[in-house]
C-alpha positions as CSV (number, residue, x, y, z in Angstrom):
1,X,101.9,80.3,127.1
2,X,98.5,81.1,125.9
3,X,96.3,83.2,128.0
4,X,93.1,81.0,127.9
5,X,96.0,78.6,129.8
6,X,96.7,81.2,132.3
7,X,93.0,82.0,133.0
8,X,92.3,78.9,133.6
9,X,95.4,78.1,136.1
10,X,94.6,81.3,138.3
11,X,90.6,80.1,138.3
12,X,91.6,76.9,140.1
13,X,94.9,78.7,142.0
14,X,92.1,80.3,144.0
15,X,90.4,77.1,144.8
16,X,93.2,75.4,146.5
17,X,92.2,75.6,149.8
18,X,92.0,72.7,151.4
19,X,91.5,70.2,148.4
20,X,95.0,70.0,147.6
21,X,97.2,66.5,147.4
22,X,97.2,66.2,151.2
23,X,93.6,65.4,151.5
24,X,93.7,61.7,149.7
25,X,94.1,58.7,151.7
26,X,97.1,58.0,150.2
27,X,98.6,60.6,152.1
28,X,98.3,58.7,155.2
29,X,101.6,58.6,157.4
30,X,103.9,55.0,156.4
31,X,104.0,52.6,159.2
32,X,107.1,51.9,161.3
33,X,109.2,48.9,160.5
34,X,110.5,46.3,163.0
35,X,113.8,48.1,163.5
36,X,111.7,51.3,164.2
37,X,113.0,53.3,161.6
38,X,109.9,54.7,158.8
39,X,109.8,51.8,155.3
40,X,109.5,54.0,152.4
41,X,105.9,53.8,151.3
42,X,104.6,51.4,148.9
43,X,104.6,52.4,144.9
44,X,100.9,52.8,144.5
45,X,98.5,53.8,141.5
46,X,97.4,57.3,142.0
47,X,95.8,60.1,139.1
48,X,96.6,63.5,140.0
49,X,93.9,65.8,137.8
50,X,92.6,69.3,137.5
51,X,96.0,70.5,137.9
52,X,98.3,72.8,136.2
53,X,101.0,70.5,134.6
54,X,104.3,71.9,133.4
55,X,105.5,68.8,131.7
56,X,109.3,69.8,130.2
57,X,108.4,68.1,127.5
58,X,108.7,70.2,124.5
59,X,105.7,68.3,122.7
60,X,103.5,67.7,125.5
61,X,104.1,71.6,127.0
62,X,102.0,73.1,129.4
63,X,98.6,71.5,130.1
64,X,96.0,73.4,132.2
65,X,93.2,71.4,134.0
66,X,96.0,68.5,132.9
67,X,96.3,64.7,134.6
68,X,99.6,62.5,135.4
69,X,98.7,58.9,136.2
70,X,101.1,56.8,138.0
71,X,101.3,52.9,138.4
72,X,104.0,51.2,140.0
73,X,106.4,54.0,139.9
74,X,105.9,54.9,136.2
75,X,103.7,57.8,134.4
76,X,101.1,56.1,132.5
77,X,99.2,59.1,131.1
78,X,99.4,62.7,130.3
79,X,97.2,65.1,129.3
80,X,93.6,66.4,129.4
81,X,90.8,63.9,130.4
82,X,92.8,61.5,131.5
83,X,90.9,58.4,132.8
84,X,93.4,57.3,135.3
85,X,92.9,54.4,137.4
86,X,94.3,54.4,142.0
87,X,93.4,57.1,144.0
88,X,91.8,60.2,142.1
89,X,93.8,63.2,143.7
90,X,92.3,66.5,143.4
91,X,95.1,68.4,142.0
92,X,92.9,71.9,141.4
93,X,94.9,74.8,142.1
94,X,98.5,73.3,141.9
95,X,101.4,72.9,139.7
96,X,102.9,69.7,138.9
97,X,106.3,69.7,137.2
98,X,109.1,66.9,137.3
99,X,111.1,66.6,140.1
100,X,114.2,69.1,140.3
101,X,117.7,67.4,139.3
102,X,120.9,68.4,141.1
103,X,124.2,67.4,139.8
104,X,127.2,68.2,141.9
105,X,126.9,68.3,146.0
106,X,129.5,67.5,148.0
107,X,126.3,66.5,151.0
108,X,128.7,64.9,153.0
109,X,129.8,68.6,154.6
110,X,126.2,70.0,155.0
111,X,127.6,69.3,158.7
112,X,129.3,72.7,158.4
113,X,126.5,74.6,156.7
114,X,127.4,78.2,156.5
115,X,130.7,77.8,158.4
116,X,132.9,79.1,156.0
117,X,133.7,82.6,157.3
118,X,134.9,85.9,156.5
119,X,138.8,85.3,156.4
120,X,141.5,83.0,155.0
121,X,141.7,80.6,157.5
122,X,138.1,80.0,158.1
123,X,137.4,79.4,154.6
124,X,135.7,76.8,152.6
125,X,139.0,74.7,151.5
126,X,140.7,74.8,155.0
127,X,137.4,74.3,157.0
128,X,136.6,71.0,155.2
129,X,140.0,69.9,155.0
130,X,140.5,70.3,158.5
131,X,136.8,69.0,160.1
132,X,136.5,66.4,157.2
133,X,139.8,64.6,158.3
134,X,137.9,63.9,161.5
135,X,134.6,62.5,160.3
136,X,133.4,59.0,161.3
137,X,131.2,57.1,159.1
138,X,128.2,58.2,161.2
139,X,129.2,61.8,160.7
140,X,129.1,60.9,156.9
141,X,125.6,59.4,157.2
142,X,124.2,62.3,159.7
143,X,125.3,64.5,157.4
144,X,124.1,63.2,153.8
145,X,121.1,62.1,155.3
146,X,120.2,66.4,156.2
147,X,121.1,66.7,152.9
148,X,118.6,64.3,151.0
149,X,116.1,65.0,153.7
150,X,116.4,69.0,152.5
151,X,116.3,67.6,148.8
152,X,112.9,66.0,148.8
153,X,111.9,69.3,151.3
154,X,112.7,71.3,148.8
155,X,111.7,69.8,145.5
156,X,114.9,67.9,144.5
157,X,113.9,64.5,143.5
158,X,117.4,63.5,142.2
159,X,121.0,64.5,143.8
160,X,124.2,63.5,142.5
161,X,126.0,62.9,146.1
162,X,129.7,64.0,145.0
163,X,132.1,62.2,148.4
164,X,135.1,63.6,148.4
165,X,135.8,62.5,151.9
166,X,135.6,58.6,151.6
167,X,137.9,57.7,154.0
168,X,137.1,54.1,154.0
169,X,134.5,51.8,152.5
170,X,132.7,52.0,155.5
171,X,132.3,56.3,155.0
172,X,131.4,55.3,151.2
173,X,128.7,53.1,152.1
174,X,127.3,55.2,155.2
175,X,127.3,57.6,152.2
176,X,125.0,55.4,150.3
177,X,122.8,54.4,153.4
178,X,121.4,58.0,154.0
179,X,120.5,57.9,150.4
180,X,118.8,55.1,150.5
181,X,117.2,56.2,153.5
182,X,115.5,58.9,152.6
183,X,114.2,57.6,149.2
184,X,115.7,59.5,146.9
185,X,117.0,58.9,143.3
186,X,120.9,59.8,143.0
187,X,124.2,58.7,142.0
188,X,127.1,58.3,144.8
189,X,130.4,59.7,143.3
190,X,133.2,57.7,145.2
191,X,136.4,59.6,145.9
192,X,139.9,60.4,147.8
193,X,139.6,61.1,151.5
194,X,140.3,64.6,152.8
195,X,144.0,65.6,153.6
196,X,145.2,62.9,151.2
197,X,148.7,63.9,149.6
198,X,148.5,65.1,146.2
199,X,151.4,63.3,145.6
200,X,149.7,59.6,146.6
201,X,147.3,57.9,144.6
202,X,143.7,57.6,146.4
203,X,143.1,53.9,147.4
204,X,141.0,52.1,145.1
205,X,139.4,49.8,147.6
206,X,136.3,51.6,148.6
207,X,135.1,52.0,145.0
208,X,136.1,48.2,143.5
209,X,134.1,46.8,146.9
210,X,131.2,49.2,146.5
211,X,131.1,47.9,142.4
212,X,131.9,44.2,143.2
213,X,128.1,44.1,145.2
214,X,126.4,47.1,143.8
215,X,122.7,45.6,143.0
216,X,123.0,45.1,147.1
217,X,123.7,49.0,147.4
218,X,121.3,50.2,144.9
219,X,118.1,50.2,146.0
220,X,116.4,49.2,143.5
221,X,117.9,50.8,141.2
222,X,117.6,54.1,142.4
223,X,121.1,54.9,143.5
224,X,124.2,54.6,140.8
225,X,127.8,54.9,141.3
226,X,130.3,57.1,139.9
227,X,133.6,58.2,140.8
228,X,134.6,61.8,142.1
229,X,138.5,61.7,140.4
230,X,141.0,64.7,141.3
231,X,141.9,65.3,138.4
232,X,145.5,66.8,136.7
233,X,145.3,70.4,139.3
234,X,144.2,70.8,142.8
235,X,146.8,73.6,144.9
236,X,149.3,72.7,141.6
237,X,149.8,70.1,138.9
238,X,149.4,66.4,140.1
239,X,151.8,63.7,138.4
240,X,150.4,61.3,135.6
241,X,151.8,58.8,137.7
242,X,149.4,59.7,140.8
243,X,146.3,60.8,138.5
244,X,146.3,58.2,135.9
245,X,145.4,55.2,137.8
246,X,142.5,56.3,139.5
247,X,140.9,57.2,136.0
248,X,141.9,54.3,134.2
249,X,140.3,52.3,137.1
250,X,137.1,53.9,136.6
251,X,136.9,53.2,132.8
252,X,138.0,49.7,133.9
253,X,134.9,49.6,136.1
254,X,132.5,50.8,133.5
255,X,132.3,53.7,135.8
256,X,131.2,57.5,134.9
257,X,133.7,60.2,136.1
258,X,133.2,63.3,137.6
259,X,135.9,66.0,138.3
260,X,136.7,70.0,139.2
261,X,138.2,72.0,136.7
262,X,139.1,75.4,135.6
263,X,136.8,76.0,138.3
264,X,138.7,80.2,139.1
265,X,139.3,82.3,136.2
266,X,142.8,82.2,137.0
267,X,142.9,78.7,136.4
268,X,143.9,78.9,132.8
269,X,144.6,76.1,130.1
270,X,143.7,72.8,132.2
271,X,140.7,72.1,130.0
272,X,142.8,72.0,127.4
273,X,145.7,70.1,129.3
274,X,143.1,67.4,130.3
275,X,141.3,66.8,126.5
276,X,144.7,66.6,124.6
277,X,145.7,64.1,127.5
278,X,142.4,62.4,126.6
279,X,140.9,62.4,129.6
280,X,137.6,64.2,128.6
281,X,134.8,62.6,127.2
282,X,130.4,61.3,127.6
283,X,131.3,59.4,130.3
284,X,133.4,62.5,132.0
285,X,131.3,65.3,134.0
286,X,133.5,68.6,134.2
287,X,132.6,70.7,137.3
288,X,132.7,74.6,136.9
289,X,135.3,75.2,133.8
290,X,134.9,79.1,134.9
291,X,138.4,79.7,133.3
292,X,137.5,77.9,129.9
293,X,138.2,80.3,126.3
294,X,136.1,79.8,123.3
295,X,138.7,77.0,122.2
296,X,138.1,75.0,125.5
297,X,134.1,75.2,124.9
298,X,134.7,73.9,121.5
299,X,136.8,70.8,123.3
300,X,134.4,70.5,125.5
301,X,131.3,70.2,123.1
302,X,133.9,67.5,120.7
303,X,134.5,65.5,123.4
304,X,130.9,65.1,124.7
305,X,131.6,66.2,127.8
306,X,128.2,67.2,130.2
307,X,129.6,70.2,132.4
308,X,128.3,71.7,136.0
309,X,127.9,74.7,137.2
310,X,127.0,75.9,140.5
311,X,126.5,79.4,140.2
312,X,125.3,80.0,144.5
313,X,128.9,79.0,145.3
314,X,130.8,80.2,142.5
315,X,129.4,84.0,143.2
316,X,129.7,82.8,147.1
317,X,133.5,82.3,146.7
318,X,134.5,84.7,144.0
319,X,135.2,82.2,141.4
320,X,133.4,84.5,138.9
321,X,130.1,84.1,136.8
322,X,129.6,80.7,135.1
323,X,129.5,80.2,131.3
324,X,125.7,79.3,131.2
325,X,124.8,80.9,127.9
326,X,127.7,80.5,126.6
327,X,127.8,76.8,127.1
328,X,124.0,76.1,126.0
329,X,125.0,78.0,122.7
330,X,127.4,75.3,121.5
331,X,125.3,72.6,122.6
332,X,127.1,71.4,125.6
333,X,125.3,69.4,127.7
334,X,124.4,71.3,131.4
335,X,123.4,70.6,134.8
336,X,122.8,73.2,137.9
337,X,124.1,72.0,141.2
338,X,123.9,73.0,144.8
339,X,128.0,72.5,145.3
340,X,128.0,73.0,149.1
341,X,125.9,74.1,151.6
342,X,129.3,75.1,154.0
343,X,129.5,77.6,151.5
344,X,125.8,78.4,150.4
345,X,123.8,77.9,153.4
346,X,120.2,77.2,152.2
347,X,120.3,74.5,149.6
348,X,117.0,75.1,147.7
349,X,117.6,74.4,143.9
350,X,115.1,76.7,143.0
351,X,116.8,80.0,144.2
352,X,120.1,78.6,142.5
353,X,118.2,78.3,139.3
354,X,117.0,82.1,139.8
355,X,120.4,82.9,140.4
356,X,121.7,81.1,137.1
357,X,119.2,82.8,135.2
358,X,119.5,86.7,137.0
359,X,123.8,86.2,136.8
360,X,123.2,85.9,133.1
361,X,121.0,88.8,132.5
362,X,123.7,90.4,134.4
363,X,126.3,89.8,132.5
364,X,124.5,90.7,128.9
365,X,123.0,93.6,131.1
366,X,119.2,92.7,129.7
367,X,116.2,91.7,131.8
368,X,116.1,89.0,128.9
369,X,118.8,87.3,127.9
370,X,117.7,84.2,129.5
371,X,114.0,83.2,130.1
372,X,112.6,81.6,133.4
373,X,111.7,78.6,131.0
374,X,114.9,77.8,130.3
375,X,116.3,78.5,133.8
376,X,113.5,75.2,134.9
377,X,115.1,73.2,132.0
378,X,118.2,73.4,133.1
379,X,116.6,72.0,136.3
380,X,114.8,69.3,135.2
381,X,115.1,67.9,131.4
382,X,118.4,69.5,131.1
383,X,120.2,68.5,134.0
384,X,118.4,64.9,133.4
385,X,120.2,64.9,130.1
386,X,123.6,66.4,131.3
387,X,123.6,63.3,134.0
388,X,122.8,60.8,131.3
389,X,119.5,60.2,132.3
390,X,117.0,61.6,130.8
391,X,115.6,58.8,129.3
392,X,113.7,58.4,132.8
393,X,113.5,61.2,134.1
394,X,113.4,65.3,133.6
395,X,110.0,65.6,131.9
396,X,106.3,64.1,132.9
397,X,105.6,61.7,129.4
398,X,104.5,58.5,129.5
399,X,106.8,56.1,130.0
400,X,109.2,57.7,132.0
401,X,109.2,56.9,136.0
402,X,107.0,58.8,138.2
403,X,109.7,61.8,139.9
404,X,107.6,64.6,140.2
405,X,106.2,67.5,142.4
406,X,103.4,69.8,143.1
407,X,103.7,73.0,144.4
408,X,100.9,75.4,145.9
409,X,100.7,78.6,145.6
410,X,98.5,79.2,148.3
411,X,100.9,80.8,150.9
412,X,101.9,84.6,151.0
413,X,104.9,84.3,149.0
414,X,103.1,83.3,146.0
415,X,99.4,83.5,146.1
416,X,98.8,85.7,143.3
417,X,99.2,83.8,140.1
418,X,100.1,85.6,136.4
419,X,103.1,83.6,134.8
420,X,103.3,79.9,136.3
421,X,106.7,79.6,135.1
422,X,108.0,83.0,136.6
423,X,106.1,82.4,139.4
424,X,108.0,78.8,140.4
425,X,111.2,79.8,139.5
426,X,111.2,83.1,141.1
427,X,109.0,82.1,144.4
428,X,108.9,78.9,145.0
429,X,110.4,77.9,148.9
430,X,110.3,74.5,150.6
431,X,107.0,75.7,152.1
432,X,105.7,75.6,148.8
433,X,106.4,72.3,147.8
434,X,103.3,70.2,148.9
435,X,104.5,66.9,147.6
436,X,107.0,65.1,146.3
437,X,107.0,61.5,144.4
438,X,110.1,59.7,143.5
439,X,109.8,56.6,141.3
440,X,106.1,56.6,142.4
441,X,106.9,57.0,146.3
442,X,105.3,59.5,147.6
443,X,107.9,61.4,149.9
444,X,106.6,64.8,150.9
445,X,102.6,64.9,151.8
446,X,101.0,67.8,152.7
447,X,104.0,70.3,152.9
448,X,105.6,67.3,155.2
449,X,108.4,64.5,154.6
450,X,106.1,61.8,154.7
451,X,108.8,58.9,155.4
452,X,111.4,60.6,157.7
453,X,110.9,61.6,160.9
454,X,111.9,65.4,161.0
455,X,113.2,65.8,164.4
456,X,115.0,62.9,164.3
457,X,117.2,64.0,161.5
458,X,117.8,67.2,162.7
459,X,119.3,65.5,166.2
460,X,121.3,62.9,164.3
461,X,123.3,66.3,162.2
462,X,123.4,68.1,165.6
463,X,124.9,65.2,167.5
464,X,127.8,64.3,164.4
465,X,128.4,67.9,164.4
466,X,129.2,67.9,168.3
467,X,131.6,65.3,168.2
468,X,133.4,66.8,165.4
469,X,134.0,70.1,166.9
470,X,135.1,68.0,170.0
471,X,137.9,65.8,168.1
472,X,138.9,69.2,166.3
473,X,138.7,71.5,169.2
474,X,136.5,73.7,167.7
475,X,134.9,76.1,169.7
């Protein structure tokens, strides 16, 4: 980045103040619908300008004193003197990047943020099995709903939702709902219920009904489906005859497939068992692949294969360090995901992209092995692309829908202002996110959810996780 760039970013960083985003009148609170709950708010025309815009676009770059106009959910314009038409937005002083793009959270469990403890039994894989055995539908929404909420908090404009507790259609589609809900841009990955035998195929009903009226679940377009498949190894080895038919049903639906594997170090040779079975390929997401040698990476990249990696949990439950560079040098497609928050606790993308980038400057033991530029790629464009969709979204070009976000520096934790790019990777909070605009909706005003009502949420997750602990007998 040059440093005429920089001068002229910390110039207006120091003029924030109070003429940030929040000020327009299209920041105004959306109205209440008939059944009381908050509409999303209307796609507008708006022209953010005089702001610092980190575009991901590798021809576009950087733009100081840049403009993004929006119209009807899709970016119009980028670039310098932009004559935008809407609401002129005063953007001096803050950073406007694409949305952030997670691909792998099981949100379903956010219920039991932080639960799993400090011995075998109170773990991650019995706690969920256990408490997820018990969850209603409504536990499902209460809980995905906290999750999307803390998405579009946080700067996440696109989650990929991975349900691996969808004990009935009704749980899938309460799933979906809390999505929907909140406003945000993701794909539901349908899968087996908790505390299903590995030895019994997972019923196919909930996925063929949810892909039978799909345009009725997808608001708009926003949400797609996927299914979250099993796989060949959970505990041990599961039998073609149990494995097979859930992934030949999902190539029958036109569905994309998502699954764990390799994900311990110790778990040795299944990448290869699963390509030469040919069960690998564009349309199949691989979820960790910790264990994977330099022949597996090699399958991996043939086969097409996007991978990823969540390196918060991994590190959390001593699966080891994930591949990152290892995998961007062959050219595999790559995501970064938030896994679980039972595990994690706080479920800012941001700090798990620091962590992706610090794990592998640890592991060449240089302070620049990876840069922070890279560590936001594989946030935004990069993830965009490891999902499939970066023909959308993942950058700010013209064209593309509107999912982006500015963040302002003018709190204590950032303030001073010498590398933008170091400064939002290795800073940026929730508090720091002042807005947030998914396909042209403007979801977080003003440092506050603009179409859910905060308390509310935080009550519904309280309440499900009450009645869980009482059916378990939990104390």
């Amino acid at each position: 980045m040059c440093q005429v760039c920089r001068r002229s970013f910390i110039r207006g960083a120091a003029a924030l103040g109070a003429t940030g985003l929040f000020s327009s009148p299209l920041m105004a609170q959306a109205p209440r619908g008939e059944t009381g709950s908050l509409r999303l708010p209307a796609r507008g025309e708006f022209t953010i300008a005089n702001a610092y815009v980190m575009t991901m676009d590798s021809v576009l770059g950087d733009i100081a004193d840049g403009s993004v106009h929006v119209r009807n959910g899709e970016i119009v314009a980028v670039g310098k003197d932009v004559n935008g038409g809407g609401e002129r937005i005063d953007g001096t002083g803050l950073i406007v990047m694409p949305g952030l793009v997670e691909t792998h959270w099981h949100m379903w469990n956010t219920l039991f943020r932080s639960f799993a403890g400090d011995k075998p039994e109170d773990g991650y894989f019995p706690t969920v099995a256990r408490f997820g055995q018990q969850m209603s539908p409504d536990d499902i929404f209460q809980s995905t709903r906290l999750s999307a909420a803390e998405a579009i908090n946080s700067g996440m404009t696109f989650v990929h939702s991975w349900c691996h507790n969808a004990r009935s259609t009704a749980h899938a589609e309460a799933d979906i709902r809390a999505l929907a809900e909140v406003g945000i841009r993701a794909r539901h990955s349908c899968g087996w219920p908790q505390g299903l035998p590995d030895t019994q195929s997972a019923d196919q009903g909930p996925i063929e009904s949810l892909a039978r009226n799909w345009k009725s679940w997808s608001n708009e377009g926003l949400i797609t489906l996927g299914m979250a498949w099993r796989g060949q190894f959970r505990a041990g080895p599961i039998k073609p005859e149990v494995y097979q038919p859930e992934f030949d049903n999902a190539r029958k639906l036109g569905l994309p497939i998502t699954v764990h594997v390799a994900s311990a170090r110790k778990a040795v040779n299944q990448i290869e068992l699963l390509y030469k079975a040919k069960l690998m390929g564009k349309d199949v997401q691989l979820i960790h692949t910790l264990s994977a040698n330099a022949a597996e990476l090699d399958m991996i990249k043939e086969s097409g294969s996007p991978v990823s990696v969540s390196p918060g949990s991994e590190l959390r439950i001593g699966y080891g360090y994930p591949q990152i560079s290892e995998m961007l040098a062959k050219g595999i497609p790559l995501g970064i995901s938030v896994d679980t928050s039972a595990l994690t606790g706080s479920s800012n993308l941001f700090g798990v992209l620091k962590l992706a980038r610090d794990s592998e400057n640890a592991k060449a033991e240089s302070e620049f092995k990876m840069t922070a530029r890279k560590a936001l790629e594989l946030g935004t464009i990069e993830g965009a692309r490891s999902m499939g969709i970066d023909d959308r979204i993942g950058s700010l070009k013209p064209g593309k829908r509107a999912d982006l976000i500015a963040i302002s520096p003018n709190a204590l934790n950032m303030a001073v202002v010498a590398d933008p790019a170091h400064l939002v990777l290795e800073a940026t909070g929730a508090e720091n996110v002042d807005t947030v605009v998914v396909d042209g909706r403007i979801l977080k005003r003003g440092g506050k959810l603009a179409a859910l009502d905060t308390p509310e949420v935080i009550a519904g997750a309280r309440a499900a996780l009450a009645g869980v602990r009482e059916r378990t007998k939990w104390r």
